[in-house]
BAFI-3210 file (N, C-alpha, C; in Angstrom, 3 decimals, decimal comma, padded with zeros to 6 digits):
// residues 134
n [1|2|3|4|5|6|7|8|9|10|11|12|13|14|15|16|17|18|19|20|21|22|23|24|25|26|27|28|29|30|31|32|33|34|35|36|37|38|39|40|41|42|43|44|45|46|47|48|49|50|51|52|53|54|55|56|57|58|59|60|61|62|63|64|65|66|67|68|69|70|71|72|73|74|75|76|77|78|79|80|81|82|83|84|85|86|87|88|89|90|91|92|93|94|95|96|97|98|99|100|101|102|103|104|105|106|107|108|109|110|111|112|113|114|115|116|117|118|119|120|121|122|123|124|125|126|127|128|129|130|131|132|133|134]
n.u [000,850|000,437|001,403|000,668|000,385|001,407|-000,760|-003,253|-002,729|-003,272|-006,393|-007,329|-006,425|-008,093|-010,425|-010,646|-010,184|-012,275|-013,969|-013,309|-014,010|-016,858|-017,346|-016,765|-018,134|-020,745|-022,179|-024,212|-025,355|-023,296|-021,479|-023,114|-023,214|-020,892|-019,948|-020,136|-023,106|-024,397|-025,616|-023,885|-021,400|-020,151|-019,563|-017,603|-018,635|-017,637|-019,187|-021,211|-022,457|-022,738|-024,339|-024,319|-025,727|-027,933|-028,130|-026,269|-026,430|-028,783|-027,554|-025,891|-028,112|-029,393|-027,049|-026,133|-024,685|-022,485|-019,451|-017,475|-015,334|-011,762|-008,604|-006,137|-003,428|-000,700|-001,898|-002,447|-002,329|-002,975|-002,799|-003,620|-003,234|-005,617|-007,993|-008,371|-007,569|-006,752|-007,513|-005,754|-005,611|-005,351|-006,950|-007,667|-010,170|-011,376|-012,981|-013,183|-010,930|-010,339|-008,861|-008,673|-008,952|-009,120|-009,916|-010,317|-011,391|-011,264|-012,725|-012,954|-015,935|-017,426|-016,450|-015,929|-015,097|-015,413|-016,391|-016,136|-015,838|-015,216|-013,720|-014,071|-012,421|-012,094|-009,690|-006,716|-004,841|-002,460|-002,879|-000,694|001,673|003,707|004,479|005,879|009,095|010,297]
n.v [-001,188|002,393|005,068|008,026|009,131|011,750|013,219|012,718|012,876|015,855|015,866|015,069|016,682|019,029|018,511|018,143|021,001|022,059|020,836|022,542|025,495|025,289|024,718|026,963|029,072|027,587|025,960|023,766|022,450|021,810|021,024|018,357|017,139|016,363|014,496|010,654|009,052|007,158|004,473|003,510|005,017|007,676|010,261|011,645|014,115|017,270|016,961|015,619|012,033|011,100|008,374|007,303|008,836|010,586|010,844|012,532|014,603|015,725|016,938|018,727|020,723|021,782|022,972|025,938|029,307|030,456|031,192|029,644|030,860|029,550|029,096|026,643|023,992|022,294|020,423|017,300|015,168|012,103|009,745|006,051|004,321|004,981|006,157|006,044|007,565|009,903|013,119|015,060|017,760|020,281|022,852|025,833|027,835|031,138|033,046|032,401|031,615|028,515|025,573|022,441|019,359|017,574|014,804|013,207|010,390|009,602|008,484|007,595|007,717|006,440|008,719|010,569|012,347|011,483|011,687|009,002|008,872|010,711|012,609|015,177|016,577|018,499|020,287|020,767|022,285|025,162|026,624|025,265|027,789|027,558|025,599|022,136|020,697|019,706]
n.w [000,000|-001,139|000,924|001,152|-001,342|-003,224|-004,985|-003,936|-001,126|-001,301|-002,586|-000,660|001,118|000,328|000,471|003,501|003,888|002,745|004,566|006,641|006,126|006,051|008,205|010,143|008,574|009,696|007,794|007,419|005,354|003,882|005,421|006,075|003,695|004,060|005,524|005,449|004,455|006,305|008,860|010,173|010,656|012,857|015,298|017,650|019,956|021,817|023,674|023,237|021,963|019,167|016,671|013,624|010,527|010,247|013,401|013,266|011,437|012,493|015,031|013,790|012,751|015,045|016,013|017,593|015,747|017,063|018,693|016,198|014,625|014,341|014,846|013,418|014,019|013,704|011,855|010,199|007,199|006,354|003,973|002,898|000,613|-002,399|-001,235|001,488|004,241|006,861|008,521|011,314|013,891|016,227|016,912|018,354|019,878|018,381|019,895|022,723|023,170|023,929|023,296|021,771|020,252|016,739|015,110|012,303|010,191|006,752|003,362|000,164|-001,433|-004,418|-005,839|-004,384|-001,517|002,276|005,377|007,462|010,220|013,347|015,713|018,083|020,896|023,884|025,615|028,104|027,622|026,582|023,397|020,838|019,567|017,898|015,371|015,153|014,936|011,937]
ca.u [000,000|001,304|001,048|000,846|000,386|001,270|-001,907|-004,209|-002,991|-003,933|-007,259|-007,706|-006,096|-008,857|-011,951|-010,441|-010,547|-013,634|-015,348|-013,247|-014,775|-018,204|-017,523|-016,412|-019,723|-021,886|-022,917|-024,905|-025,727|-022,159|-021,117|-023,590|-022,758|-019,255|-020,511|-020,988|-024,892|-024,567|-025,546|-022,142|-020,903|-019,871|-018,641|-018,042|-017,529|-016,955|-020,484|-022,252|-021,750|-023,610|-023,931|-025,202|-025,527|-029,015|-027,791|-024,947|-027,300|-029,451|-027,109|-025,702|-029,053|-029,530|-026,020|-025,771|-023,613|-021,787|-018,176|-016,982|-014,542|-011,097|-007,284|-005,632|-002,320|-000,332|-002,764|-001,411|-003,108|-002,248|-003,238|-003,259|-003,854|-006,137|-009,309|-008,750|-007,069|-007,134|-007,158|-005,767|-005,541|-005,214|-007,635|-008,308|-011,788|-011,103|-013,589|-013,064|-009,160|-010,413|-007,656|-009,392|-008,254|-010,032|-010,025|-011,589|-011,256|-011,973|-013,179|-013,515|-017,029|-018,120|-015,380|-016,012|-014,224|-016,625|-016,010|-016,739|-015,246|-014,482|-013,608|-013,475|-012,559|-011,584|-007,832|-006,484|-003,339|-002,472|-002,554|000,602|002,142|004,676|004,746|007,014|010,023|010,182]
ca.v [000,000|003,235|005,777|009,372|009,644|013,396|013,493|012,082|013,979|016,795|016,014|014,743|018,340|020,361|017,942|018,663|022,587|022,903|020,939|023,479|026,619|025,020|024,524|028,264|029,288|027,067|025,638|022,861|021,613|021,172|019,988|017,026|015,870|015,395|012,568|009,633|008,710|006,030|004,524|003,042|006,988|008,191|011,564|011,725|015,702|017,649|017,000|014,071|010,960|010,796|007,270|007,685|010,255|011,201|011,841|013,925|015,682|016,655|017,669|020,287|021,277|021,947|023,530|027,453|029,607|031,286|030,447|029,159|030,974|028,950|028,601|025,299|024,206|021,030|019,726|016,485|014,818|010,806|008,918|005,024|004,147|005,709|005,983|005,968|008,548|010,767|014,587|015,734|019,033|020,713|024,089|027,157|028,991|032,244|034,072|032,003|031,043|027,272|024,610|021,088|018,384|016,869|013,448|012,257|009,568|009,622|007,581|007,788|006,887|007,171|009,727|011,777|012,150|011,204|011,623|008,188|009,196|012,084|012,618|016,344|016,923|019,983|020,013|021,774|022,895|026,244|026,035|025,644|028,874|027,350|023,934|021,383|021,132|018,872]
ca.w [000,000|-001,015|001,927|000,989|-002,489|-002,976|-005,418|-003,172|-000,109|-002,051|-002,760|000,700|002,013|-000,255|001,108|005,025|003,809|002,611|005,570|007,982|005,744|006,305|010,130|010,281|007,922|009,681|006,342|007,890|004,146|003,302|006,468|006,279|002,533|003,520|006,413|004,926|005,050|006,551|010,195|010,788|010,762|014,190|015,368|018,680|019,859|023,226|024,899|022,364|021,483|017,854|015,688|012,590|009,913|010,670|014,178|013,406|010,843|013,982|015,488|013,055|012,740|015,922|017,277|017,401|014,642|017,643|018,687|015,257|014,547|014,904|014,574|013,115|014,407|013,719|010,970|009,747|006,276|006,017|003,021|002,803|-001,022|-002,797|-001,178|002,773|004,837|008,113|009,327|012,750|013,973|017,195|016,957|019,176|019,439|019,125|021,262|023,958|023,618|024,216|022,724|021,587|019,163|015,784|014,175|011,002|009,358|005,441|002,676|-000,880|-002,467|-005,536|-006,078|-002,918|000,121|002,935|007,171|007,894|011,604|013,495|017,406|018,954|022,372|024,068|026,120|029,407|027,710|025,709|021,908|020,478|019,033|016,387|014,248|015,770|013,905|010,582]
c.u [000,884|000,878|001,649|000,993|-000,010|-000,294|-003,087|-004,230|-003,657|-005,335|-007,987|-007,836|-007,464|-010,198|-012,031|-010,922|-011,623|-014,493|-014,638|-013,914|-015,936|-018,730|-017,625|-017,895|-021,075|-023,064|-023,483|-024,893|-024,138|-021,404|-021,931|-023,190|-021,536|-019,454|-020,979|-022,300|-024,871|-025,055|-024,674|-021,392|-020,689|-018,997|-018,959|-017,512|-017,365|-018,342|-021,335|-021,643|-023,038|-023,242|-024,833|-025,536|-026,546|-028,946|-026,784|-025,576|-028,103|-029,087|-026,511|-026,254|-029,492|-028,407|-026,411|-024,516|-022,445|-020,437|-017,372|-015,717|-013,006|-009,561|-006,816|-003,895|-002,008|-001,300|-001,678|-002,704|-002,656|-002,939|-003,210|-004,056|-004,623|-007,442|-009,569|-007,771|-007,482|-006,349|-006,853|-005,380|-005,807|-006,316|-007,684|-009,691|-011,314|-012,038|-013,120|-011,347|-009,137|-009,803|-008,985|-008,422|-009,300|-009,372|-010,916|-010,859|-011,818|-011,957|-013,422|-014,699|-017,668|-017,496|-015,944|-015,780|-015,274|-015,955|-016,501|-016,954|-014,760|-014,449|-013,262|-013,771|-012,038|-010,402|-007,752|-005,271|-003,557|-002,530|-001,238|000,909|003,203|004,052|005,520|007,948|009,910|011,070]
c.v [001,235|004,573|007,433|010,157|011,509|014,072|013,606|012,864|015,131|017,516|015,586|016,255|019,303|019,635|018,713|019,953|022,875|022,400|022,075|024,736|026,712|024,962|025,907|029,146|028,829|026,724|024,416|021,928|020,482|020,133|018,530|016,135|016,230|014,858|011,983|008,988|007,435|005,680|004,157|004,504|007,169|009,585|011,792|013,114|016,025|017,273|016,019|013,090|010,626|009,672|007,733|008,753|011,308|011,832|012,724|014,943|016,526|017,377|019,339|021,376|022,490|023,203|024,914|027,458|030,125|030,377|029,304|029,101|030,385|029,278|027,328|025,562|022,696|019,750|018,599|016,041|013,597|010,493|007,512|004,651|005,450|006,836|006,047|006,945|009,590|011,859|014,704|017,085|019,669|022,284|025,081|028,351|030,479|033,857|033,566|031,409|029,412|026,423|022,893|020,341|018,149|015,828|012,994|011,131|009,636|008,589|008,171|006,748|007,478|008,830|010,939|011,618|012,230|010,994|010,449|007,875|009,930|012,469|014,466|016,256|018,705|020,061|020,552|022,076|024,020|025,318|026,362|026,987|028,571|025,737|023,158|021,297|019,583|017,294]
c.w [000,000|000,528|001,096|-000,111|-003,025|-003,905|-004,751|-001,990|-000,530|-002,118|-001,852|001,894|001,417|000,472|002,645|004,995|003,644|003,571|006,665|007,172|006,167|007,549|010,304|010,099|008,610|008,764|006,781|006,493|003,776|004,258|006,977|004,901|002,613|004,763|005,269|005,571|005,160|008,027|010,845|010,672|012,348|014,193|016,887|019,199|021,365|024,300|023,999|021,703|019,977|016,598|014,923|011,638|010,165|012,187|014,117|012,212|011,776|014,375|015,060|013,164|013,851|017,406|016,293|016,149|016,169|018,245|017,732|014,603|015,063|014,122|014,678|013,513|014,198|012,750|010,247|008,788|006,092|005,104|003,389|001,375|-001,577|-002,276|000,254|003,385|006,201|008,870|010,892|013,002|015,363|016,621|018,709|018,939|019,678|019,692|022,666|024,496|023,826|023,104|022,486|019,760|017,903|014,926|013,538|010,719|008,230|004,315|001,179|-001,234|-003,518|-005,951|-005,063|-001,617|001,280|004,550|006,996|009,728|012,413|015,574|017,495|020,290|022,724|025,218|027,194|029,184|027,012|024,306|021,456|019,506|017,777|016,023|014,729|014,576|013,134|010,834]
res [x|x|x|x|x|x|x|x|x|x|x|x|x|x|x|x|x|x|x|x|x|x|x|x|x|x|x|x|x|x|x|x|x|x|x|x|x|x|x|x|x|x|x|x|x|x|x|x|x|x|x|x|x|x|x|x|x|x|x|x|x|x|x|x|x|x|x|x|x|x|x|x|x|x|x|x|x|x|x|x|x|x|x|x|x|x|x|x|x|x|x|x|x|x|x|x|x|x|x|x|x|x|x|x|x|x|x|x|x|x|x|x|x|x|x|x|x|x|x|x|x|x|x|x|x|x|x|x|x|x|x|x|x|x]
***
């Protein structure tokens, strides 16, 4: 299996971007067709534990636009082949200065990159200020 096909990261890095635009936007629409609709879907975040696409559609639905705004730090993009791959990323809210983590997991179907998995929590450390070194 190739790992990290610089193409693929690529088009893995522009899927990640446009669901963080949509998080930012509170584009509810966009941010549900990139979950995969499925009920094997999970996203578990800082206060719910949601299986299923229909519940993490709810939920969208349902959360406020306010405190969206964020800073990314330490974003890493892995590939494995073509078709499977996973985002991490350390963030900061910035109204509130609050530090938390994010994990997806992604999927190509039917030529579209799809969350099949995604964990946020929220941290008790600062957010890091530089990049660790290379």
């Amino acid at each position: 299996m190739d790992i990290n096909i610089p193409s693929v990261v690529a088009q893995l890095n522009s899927a990640f971007e446009a669901y963080e635009r949509a998080l930012v936007a509170n584009d509810v629409e966009t941010l549900t067709a990139l979950f995969w609709d499925s009920g094997h879907t999970i996203r578990f975040g800082g206060g719910e534990n949601l299986f299923g696409a229909a519940e993490i559609a709810a939920y969208r639905q349902g959360r406020g636009s306010g405190d969206l705004d964020r800073d990314l730090a330490h974003t890493v993009i892995t590939t494995f082949g073509d078709d499977f791959g996973t985002a991490s990323t350390l963030f900061r809210r910035r109204s509130t200065g609050k530090t938390g983590r994010q994990m997806q997991t992604w999927a190509r179907m039917e030529g579209h990159w799809r969350i099949v998995a995604a964990h946020v929590s929220l941290l008790d450390f600062p957010f890091p200020e530089q990049e660790p070194p290379a």
